[in-house]
C-alpha positions in Angstrom: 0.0 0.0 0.0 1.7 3.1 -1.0 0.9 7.1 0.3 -1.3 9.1 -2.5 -0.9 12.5 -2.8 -3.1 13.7 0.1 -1.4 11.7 2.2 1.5 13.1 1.3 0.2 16.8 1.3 -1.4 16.1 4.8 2.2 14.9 6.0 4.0 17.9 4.1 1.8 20.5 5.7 2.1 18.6 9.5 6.0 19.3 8.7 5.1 22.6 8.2 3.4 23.6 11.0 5.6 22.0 13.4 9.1 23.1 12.3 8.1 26.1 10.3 8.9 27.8 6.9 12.1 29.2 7.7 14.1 25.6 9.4 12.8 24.2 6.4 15.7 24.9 3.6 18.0 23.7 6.4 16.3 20.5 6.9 16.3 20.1 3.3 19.8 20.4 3.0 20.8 18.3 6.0 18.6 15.3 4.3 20.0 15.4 0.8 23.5 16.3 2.2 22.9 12.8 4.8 21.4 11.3 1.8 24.7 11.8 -0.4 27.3 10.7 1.9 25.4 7.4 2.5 24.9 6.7 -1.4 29.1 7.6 -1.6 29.4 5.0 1.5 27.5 2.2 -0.1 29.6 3.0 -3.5 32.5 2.8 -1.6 33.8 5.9 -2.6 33.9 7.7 0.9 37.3 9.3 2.0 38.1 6.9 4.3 37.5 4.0 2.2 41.0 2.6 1.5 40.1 -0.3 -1.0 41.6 -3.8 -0.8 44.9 -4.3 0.8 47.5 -5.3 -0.8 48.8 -8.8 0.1 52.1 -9.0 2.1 55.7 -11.0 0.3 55.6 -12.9 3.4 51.7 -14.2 3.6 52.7 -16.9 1.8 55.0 -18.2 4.0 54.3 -21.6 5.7 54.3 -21.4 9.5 55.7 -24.3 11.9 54.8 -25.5 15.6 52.1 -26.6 16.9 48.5 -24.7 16.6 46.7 -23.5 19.6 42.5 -22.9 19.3 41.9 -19.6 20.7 40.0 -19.4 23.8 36.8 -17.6 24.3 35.2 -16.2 27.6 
């Protein structure tokens, strides 16, 4: 079931009234600004996103002893 356009006029004009004409540029802008940084973050284009690591010489290195599980509390 999806919101007509009354629905979505009533709802527009309770925003309205509650927060007011002037907050509502601002609130706009926070939304598509919130809006953009989470489409960038699912694209995996964000600053912070480093890729994949590069593998190491020595990974491939075979390790001897004797393996220990690990313990968990």
């Amino acid at each position: 079931m999806t919101p007509g356009i009354p629905e979505l006029l009533v709802v527009l004009l309770i925003v309205l009234v509650l927060l007011g004409p002037k907050r509502l540029p601002a609130l706009g802008r926070q939304l598509g600004g919130g809006l953009r940084e989470l489409r960038s973050g699912l694209r995996g284009r964000g600053d912070d996103a480093a890729g994949p690591a590069a593998p190491r010489a020595d990974e491939d290195e075979v390790l001897e002893g004797e393996v220990v599980p690990e313990r968990r509390r």
